[in-house]
N, C-alpha and C positions, 0 to 999 in steps of 0.2 A: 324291872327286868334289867338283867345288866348289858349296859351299852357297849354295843359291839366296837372294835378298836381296829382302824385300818394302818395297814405298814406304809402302803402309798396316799400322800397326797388327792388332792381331787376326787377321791372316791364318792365323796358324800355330792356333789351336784355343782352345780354354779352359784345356786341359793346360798343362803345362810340355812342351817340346821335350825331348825326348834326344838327346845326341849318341853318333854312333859314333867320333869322334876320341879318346877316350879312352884311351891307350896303359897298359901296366904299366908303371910308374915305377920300379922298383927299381932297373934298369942306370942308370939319369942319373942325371947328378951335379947337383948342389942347385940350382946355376942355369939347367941344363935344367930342372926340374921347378918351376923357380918361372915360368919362361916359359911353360911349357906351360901349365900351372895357370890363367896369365894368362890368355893365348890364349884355352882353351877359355870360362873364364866370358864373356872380348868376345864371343865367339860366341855364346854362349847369349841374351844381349842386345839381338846389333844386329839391324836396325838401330834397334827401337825397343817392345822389350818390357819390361814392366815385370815384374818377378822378387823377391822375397824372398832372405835369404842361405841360407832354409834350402830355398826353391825350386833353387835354386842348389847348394844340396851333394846335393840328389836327383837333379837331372838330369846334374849333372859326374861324380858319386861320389866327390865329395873328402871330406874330412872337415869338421865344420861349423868346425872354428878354423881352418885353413886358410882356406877360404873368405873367413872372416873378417878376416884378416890379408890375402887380396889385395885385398879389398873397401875396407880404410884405407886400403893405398896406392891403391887409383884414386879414389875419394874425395879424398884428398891431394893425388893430380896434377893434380884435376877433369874428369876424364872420367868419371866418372859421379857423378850427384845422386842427394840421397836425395829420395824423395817420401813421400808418407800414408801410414798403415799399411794393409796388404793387408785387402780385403773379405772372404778367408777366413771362415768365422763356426764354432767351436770353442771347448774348449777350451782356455788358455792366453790371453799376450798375440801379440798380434798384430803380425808382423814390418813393417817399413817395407820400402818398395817402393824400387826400385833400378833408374834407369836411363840409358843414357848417353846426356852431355850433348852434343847435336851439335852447338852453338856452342864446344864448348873445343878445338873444334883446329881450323887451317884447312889446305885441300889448294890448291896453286900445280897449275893442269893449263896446259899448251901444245899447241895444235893445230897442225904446221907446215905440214898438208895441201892448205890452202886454195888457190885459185886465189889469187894479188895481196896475199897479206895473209896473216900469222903471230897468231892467237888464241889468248889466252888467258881464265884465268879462276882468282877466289879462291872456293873451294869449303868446304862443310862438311862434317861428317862423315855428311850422307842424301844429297851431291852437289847442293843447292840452292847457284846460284849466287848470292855475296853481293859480285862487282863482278868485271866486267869490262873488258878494254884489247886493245887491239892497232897492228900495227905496219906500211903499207903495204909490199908490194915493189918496186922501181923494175926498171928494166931491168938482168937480170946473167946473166953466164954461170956464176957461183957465189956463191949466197945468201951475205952476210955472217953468220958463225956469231956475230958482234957483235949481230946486234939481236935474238937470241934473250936473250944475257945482258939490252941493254934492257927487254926484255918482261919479265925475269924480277924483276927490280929495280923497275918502275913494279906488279905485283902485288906484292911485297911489301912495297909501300908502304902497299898497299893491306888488306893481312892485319889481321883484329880478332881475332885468336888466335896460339898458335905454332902453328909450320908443321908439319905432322906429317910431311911429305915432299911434293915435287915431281913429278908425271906429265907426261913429255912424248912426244906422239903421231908419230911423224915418218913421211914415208914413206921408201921404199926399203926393203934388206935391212936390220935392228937387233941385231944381235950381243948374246950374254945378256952383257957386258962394259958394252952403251949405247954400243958405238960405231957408228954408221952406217957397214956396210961400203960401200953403195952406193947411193943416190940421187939416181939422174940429173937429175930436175927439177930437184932444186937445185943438182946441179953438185957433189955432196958422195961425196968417196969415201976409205973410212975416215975419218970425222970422229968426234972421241971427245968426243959431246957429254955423256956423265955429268960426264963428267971438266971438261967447262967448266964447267957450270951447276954443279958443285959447289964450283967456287971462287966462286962467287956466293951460297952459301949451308951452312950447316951441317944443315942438313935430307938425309934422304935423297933419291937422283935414284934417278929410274926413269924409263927409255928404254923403247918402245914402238912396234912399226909400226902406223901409221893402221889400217889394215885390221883388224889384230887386237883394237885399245884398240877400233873400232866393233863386233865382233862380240862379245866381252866385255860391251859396255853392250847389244845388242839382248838378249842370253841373260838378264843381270841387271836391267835395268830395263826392259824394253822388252818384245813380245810371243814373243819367240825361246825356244826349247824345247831341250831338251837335246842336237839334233841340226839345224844351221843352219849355213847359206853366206850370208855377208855381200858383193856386192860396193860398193866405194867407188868412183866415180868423179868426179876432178876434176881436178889437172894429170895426174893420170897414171889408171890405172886398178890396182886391187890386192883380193885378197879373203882375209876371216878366215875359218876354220872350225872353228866345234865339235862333235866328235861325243863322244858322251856324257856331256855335259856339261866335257867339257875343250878346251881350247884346240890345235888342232893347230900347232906350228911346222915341225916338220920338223928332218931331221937340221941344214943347213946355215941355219936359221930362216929358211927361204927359201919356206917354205909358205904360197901363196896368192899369188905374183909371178905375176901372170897378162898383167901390161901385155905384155911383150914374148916373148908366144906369136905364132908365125906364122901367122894366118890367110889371107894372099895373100903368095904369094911372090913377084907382079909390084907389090902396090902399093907408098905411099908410104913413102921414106925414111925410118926413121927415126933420132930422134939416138943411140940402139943400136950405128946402122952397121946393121942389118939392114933389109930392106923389107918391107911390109906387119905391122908387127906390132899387135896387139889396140889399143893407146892411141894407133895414129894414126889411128884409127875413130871412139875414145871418149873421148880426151881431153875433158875438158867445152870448153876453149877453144876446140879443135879444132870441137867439134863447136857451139857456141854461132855462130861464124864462119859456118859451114856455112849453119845455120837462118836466119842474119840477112843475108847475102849473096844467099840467094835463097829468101823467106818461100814463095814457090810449091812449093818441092821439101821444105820442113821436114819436113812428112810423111812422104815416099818417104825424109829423109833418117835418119832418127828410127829408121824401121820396119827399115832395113836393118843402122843400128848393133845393134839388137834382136835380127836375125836371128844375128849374128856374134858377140855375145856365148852367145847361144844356142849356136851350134855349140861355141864353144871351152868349154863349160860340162859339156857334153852327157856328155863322159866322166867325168871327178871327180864328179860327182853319181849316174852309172850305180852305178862303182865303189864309190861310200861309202852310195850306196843314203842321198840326203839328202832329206827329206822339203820342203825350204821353202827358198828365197831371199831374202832382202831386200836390196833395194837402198838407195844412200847418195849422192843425188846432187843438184842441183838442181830442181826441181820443173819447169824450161823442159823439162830435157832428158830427166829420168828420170819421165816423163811416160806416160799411157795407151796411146800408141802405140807407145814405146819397151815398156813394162814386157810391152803385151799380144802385138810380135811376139817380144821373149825367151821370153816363157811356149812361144806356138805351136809356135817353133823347138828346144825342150828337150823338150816333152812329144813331140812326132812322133818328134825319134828316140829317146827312150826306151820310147814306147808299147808294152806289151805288156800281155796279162791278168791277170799278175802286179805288175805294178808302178801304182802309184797315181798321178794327175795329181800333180807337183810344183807346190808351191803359189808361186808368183811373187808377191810386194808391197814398195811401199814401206817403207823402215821407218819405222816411229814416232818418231823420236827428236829429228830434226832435224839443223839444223848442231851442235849439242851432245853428239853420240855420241861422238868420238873424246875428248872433254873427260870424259865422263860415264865414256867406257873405264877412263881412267888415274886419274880418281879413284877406282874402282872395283880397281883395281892396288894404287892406294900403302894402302887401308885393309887389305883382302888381305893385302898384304905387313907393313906396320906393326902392327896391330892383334892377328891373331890366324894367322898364317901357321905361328905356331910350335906352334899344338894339333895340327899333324900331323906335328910332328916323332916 
């Protein structure tokens, strides 16, 4: 299960945390177990507790030379500072406190989701952003995979650290290889965007669909619970979901492609080739056009996206039995009368005595989830991915 990540200090207790990733070591060979070893102490750590080394071999169960010896090389590398000696009061001397330094690395994230414009951001290691840039879109029937590498080059301009790896958000389907098999907004099919952005960079890539990088930061920095449906809407429409605290992709990682479900089989074309599907509803442009075209009907238009997303919801949340919603969208469009006829049209047909109103809301996060996702990935992945090996 993945380990929940607090923004404040203190959260976790007066104790030391225990982990249960701690494997029996004997089968692995030496530099399995010097990673693991690794791993788990960043874990015990981040994102911002202060620990002793012999705090550190209680709660790991390493041995305290061990400990010790991981302890100089990240000291060494600078990811983690020593601080004061621990308040403990006993017996003996008293250890120095130990904790990691969130200015010694920095994380490159990319947003490619956005309506008009490709964002990014140079990131630390608690996800506080320390500069951001971005890059308009002009008119195309296929996004130039060129000004991604732009974007990626003017933040690393921008880096006051080494790069500990790259997140980028993308929509469409994201293949576990980082190649985008398919995203229609951008006009992108099979694009093997690891593989560019890594000649851009000697840092690890990590590819990501929007959807999931946002339900990942609701779950971890945000108000999201162990069991949550994110949807995103903006060029297109797409939703993350996690149940039990893990991330669901799906066999084909096509889990949570919601845009081009059929909700009307007479309505509008879409660029699918099929009609009536979910994102010619809710597109935000689409649906921003709408509101502004004729301010009189924004309401009725608002209310009816609401309803339609509702319908097509209605099942996967019966099925997974999910307690909560959050939505990811504009504040014009994903709005009280949008969020409150979704709620109406979800709970009615789910309604029964057994089952509990689903809780519909915005999410908390802002334009910054999909950025907050993937640096929430690359630390994951970089940091301490390997205490469950």
């Amino acid at each position: 299960m993945r380990a929940k990540w607090f923004w404040q200090s203190g959260q976790s207790g007066k104790g030391v945390l225990m982990t249960d990733n701690v494997k029996t070591l004997s089968k692995a060979i030496p530099e399995s177990v010097r990673r693991h070893n690794r791993s788990v102490l960043l874990q015990l750590l981040y994102p911002d507790r202060a620990l002793t080394r012999a705090d550190l071999a209680r709660a790991s169960g390493l041995t305290r030379v061990a400990v010790s010896d991981i302890v100089a090389r990240l000291l060494e590398e600078g990811l983690l500072a020593q601080m004061g000696p621990s308040p403990a009061s006993g017996p003996g001397k008293r250890g120095r406190l130990l904790k990691i330094d969130p200015m010694s690395r920095n994380i490159i994230t990319m947003d490619l989701s956005a309506p008009y414009v490709f964002r990014g951001a140079v990131m630390n290691l608690l996800g506080q952003v320390l500069a951001r840039d971005e890059i308009a879109l002009g008119a195309f029937e296929h996004a130039p995979i060129g000004l991604v590498g732009q974007l990626y080059d003017s933040l690393a301009w921008r880096a006051q650290a080494p790069i500990l790896g790259v997140g980028i958000a993308s929509p469409g389907v994201v293949g576990a290889s980082g190649v985008v098999d398919d995203a229609l907004n951008l006009g992108w099919v099979k694009v093997d965007l690891k593989e560019y952005v890594g000649q851009h960079t000697a840092a690890p890539v990590l590819v990501e669909n929007d959807a999931n990088a946002e339900a990942i930061a609701e779950q971890q920095f945000g108000s999201g619970g162990e069991d949550l449906l994110l949807v995103h809407l903006a060029q297109g429409v797409g939703a993350g979901i996690v149940v039990g605290g893990q991330l669901v992709r799906g066999r084909n990682r096509a889990s949570g492609e919601i845009g081009h479900i059929v909700v009307d089989s007479q309505g509008p074309l879409c660029r699918c080739g099929k009609r009536g599907c979910l994102e010619t509803y809710l597109a935000v442009p689409r649906l921003i056009e709408q509101v502004e075209g004729q301010p009189s009907q924004a309401r009725a238009t608002l209310a009816r996206a609401g309803h339609l997303l509702g319908r097509a919801l209605s099942m996967p949340v019966g099925l997974l039995d999910l307690p909560q919603i959050a939505i990811m969208g504009p504040a014009r469009v994903a709005n009280q009368t949008f969020i409150g006829a979704l709620a109406q049209t979800l709970n009615d047909s789910l309604a029964t005595k057994f089952h509990a109103p689903v809780i519909v809301r915005r999410s908390v996060l802002g334009e910054d989830a999909a950025l907050l996702g993937a640096c929430a990935q690359v630390i994951e992945q970089q940091l301490y991915a390997d205490s469950r090996a």
